[in-house]
C-alpha positions as CSV (number, residue, x, y, z in Angstrom):
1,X,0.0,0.0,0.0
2,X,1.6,3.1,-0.9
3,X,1.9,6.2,1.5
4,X,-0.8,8.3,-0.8
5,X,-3.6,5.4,-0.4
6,X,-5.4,7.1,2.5
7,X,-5.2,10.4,1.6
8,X,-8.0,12.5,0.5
9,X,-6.4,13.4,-2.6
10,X,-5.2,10.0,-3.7
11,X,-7.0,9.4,-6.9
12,X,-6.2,12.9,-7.7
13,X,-2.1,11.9,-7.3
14,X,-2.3,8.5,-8.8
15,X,-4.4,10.2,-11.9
16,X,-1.4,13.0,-12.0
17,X,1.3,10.6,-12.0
18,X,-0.3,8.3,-14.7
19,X,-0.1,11.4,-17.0
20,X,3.2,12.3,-15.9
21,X,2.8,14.9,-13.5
22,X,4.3,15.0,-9.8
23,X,2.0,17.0,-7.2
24,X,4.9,19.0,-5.3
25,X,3.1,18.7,-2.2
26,X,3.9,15.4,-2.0
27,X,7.1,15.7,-2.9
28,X,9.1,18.5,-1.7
29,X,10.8,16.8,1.1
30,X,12.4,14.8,-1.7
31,X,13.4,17.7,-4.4
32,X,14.2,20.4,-1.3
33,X,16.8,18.9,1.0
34,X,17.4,20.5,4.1
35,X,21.4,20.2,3.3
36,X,23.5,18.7,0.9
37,X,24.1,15.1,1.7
38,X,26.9,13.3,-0.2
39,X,26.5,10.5,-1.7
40,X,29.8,8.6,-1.3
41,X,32.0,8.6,2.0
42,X,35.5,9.3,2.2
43,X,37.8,7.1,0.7
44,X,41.1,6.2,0.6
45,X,43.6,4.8,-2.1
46,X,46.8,3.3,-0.4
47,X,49.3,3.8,-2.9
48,X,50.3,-0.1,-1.8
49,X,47.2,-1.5,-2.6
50,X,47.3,0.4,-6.5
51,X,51.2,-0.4,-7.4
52,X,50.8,-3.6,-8.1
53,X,48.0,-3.3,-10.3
54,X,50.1,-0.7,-12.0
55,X,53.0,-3.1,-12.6
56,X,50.8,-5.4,-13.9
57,X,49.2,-2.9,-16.1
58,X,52.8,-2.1,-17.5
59,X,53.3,-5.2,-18.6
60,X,50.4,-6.8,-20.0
61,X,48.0,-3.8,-21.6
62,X,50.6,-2.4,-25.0
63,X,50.0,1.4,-25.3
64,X,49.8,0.8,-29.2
65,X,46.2,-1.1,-28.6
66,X,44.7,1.7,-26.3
67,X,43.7,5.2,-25.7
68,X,45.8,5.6,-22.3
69,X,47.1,3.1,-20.0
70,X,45.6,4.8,-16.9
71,X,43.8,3.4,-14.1
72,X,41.2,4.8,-12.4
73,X,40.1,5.2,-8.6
74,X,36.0,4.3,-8.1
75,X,33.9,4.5,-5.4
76,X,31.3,1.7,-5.0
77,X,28.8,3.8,-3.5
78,X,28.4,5.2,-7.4
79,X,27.1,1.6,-8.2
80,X,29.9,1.0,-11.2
81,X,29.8,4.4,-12.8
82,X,33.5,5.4,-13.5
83,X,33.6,8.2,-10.8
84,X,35.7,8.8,-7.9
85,X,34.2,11.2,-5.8
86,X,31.0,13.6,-7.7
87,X,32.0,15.6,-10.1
88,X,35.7,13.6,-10.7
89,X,37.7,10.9,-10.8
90,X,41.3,10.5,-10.0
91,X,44.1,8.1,-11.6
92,X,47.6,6.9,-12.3
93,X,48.9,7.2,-15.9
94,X,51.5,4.6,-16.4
95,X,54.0,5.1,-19.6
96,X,56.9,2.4,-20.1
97,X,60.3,4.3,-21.8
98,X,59.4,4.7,-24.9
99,X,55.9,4.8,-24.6
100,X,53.8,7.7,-27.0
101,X,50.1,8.2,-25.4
102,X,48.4,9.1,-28.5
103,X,47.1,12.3,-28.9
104,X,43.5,13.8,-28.7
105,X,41.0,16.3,-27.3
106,X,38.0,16.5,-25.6
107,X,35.5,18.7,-23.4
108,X,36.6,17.4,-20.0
109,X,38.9,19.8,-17.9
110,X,41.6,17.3,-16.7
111,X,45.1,17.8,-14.8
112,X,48.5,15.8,-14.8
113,X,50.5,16.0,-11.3
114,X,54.1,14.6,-11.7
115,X,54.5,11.8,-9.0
116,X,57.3,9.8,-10.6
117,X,57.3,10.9,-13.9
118,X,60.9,12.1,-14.5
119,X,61.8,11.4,-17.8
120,X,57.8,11.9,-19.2
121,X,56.9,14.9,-21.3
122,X,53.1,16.0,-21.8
123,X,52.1,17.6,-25.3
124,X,49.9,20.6,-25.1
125,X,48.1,22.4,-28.0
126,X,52.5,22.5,-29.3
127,X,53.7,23.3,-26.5
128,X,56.2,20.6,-25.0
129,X,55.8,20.3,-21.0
130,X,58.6,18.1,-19.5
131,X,57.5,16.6,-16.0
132,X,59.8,17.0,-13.3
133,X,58.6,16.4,-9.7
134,X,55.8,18.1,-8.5
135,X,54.8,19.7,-11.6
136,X,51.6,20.6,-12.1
137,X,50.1,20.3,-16.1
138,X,47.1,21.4,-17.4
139,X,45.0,20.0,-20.5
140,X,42.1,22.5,-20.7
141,X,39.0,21.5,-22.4
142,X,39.3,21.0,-26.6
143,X,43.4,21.6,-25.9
144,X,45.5,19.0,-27.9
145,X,47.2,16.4,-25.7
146,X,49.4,13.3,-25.7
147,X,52.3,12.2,-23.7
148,X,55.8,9.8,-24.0
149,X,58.3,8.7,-22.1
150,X,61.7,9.4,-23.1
151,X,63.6,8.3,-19.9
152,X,64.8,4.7,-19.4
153,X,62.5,3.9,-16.4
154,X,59.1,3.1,-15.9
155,X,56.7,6.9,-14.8
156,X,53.6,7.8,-12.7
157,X,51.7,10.7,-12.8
158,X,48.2,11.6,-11.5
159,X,45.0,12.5,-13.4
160,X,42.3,14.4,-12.5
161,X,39.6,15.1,-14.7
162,X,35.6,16.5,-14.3
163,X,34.3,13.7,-16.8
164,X,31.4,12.5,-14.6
165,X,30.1,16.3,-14.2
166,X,30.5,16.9,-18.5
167,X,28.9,13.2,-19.0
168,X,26.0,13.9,-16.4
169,X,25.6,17.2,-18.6
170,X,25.9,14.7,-21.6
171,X,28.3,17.9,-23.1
172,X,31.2,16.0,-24.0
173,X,32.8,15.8,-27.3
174,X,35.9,13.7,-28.4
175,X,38.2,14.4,-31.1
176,X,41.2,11.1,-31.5
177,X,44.3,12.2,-33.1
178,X,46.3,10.0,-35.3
179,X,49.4,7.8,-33.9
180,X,51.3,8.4,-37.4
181,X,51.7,12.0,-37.1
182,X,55.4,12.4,-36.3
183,X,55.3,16.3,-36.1
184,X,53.0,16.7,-33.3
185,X,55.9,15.5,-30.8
186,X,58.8,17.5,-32.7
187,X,57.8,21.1,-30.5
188,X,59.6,22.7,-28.1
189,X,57.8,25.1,-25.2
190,X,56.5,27.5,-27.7
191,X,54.4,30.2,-25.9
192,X,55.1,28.5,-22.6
193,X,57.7,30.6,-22.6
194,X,55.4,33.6,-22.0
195,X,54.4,32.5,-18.6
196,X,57.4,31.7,-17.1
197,X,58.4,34.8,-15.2
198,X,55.7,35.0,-12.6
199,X,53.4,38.5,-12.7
200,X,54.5,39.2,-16.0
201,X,52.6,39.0,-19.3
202,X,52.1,40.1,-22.7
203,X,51.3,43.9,-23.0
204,X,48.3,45.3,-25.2
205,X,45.6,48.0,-26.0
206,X,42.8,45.5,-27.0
207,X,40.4,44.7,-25.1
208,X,39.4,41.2,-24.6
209,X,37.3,39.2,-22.4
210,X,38.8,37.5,-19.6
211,X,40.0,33.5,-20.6
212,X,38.3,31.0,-18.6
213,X,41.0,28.4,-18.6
214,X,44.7,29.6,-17.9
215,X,46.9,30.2,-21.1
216,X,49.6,28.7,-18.7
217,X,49.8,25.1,-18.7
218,X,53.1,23.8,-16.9
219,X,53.5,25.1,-13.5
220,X,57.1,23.9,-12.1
221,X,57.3,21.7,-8.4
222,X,60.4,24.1,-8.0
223,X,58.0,26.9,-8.0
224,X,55.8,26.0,-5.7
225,X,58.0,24.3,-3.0
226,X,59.8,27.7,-2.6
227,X,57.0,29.6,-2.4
228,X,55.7,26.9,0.0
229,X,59.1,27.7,1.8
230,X,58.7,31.8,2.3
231,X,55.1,31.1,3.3
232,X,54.3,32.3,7.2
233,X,52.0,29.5,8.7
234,X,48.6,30.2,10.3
235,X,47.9,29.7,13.5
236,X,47.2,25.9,13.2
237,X,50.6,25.4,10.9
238,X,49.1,25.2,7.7
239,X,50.3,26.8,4.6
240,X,48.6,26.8,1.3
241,X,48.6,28.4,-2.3
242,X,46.1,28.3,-4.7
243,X,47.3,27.6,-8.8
244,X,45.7,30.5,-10.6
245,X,45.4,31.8,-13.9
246,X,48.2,34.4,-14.9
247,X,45.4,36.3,-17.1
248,X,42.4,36.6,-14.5
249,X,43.9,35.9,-10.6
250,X,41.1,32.9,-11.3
251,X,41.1,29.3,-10.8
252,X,43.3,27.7,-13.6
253,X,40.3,26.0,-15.2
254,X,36.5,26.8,-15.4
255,X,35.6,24.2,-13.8
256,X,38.6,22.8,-11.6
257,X,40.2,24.2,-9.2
258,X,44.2,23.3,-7.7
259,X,45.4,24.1,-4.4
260,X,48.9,23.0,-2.2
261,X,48.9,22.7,1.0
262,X,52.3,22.0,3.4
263,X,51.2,20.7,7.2
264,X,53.5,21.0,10.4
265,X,54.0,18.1,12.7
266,X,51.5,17.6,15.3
267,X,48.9,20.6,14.6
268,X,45.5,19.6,13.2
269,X,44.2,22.2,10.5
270,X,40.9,23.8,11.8
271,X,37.9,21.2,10.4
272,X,36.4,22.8,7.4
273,X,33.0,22.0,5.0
274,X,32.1,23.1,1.5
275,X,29.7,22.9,-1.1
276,X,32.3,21.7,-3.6
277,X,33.9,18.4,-3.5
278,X,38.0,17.5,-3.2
279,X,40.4,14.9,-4.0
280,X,43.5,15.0,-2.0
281,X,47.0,13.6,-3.3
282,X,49.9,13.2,-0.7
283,X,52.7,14.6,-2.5
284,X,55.0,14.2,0.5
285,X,55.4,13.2,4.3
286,X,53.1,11.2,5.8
287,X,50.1,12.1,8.5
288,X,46.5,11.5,8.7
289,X,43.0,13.0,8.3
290,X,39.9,12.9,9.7
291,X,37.1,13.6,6.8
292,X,33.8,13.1,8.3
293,X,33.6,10.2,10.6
294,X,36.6,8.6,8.7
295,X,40.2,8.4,10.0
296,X,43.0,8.0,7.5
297,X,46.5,7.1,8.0
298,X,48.5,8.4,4.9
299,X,52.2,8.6,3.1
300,X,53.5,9.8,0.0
301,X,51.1,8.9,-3.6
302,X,48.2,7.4,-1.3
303,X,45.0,9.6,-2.8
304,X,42.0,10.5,-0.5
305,X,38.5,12.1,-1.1
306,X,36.5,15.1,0.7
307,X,32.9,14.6,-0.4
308,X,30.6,18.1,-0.7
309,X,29.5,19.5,2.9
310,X,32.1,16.8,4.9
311,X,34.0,18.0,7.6
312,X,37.7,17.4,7.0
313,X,40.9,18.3,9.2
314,X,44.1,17.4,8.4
315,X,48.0,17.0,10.0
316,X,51.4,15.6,9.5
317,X,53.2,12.8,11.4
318,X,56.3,14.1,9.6
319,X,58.1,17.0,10.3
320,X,56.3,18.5,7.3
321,X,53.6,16.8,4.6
322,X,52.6,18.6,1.3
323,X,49.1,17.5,-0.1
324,X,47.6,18.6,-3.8
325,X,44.0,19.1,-3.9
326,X,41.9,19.4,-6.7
327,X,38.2,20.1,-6.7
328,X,35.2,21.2,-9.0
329,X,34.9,24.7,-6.7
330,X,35.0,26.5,-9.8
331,X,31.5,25.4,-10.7
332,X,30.0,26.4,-7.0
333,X,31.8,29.6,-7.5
334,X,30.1,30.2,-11.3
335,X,26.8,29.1,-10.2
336,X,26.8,30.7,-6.8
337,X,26.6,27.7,-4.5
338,X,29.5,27.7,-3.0
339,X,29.3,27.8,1.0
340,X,32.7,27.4,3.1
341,X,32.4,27.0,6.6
342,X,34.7,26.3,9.7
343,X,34.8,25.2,13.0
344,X,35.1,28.0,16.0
């Protein structure tokens, strides 16, 4: 018997929902939330548990017969769907020396974070990007992409990328490039070059509309550790940058955001909730986090999740830990949903 048998108004619902129709004073409970309520946990990837799967991967899956050789980190409370946390998944790109990801494009928004990648160099709309620790690489929607290693030893980066936000907006579009065209690895850092003295750019008397997605796509480790360096702390140790977009002061993407964050030994961050949602990468040190009523114990490549409207506090066991976060805030921002709050 359902809930609406007794009511006065029954036949009147069942004879609006036969025609398609919902009666919204049966349902607004169910369409007007009082909060946001995620629906995944927080999860984390031991970096332990994933390397063998990625040695396995290297070995047995030949870069010729596939797209990318990338392996991607799913939470079960999605019920299969390829996504790690709403809005994004996360993954390890593996490339054997030698190894040329083939190029293409596509709508998604995605990121490359060198791990151990020495060696790899990422391809963007002709612009060559070598990945050296800590590097930070952008592939902005409809940008030209592929990768290869030209070291002798096996690299690891990490991916992020919004494709469960552009496929639940069924807005994606996919352009494969060819594996025969020699000339689209033959570049050297083109306008790169343009970006690389921070707070400088290109002088001019037009007037143009502010670029979405940064025209900067490499941003050095070596950068960013030093500035991590000449950073005062805040009261509970923590020091954090946000990547931005030379042009605007913006978030580097339209719809992802990047942040690093070093911890001090032994001081817990103050907790914090949003309306966006987060993946965490431990780029160094080890430490743990609590992120709603989970407790993780991490160390250097383990990846971690901060569902939307989670409380989530973080320190370091080490002397120091550096974490990279990346998250859809962008969106919040654009669509004015984002809500930040803090613990007293």
């Amino acid at each position: 018997m359902s809930a609406t048998s007794n009511r006065p108004d029954a036949q009147l619902i069942a004879a609006l929902e036969a025609a398609d129709y919902h009666p919204l004073w049966t349902r607004y409970k169910q369409i007007t939330p009082i909060k946001p309520a995620a629906k995944d946990t927080p999860r984390l990837w031991p970096w332990r548990d994933f390397a063998p799967f990625a040695e396995r991967a290297a070995k047995e899956v030949p870069i010729e017969d596939i797209e990318r050789r990338a392996i991607i980190l799913t939470h079960p409370a999605f019920g299969g769907a390829t996504t790690t946390t709403a809005n994004l998944i996360a993954a390890f790109t593996i490339l054997e020396p030698g190894d040329h990801a083939v190029p293409h494009r596509h709508t998604t928004a995605a990121i490359r974070f060198a791990t151990h990648a020495e060696g790899a160099v990422t391809i963007v709309n002709g612009r060559r990007c070598e990945m050296q620790p800590g590097d930070l690489v952008l592939t902005p929607p409809m940008c030209w992409h592929g990768h290869i290693n030209e070291g002798t030893r096996r690299t690891y980066w990490f991916d992020a990328a919004n494709i469960p936000l552009i496929c639940g907006l069924d807005a994606n579009f996919f352009e494969p490039g060819s594996r025969s065209d020699e000339q689209f690895w033959k570049v050297d850092e083109g306008d790169e070059r343009l970006y690389a003295a921070s707070g400088l750019q290109v002088a001019s008397d037009a007037v143009q509309p502010a670029p979405l997605q940064s025209g900067k796509y490499h941003y050095p480790g070596v950068a960013t550790r030093a500035m991590l360096d000449a950073l005062p702390r805040t009261a509970d140790g923590e020091r954090s940058l946000r990547y931005t977009n030379p042009q605007t002061g913006g978030p580097v993407m339209a719809t992802l955001d990047c942040q690093a964050t070093r911890l001090a030994r032994g001081a817990a961050t103050r907790a914090r909730r949003a309306t966006h949602n987060a993946i965490a990468l431990v780029v160094s040190g080890e430490g743990c986090s609590t992120v709603g009523d989970q407790r993780f114990e991490w160390q250097q490549d383990d990846v971690f999740t901060i569902p939307h409207w989670t409380w989530a506090s973080h320190q370091a066991r080490s002397p120091e830990a550096d974490l990279f976060i990346v998250s859809d805030r962008p969106v919040f921002e654009a669509l004015d949903l984002l809500r930040i709050e803090r613990e007293a």
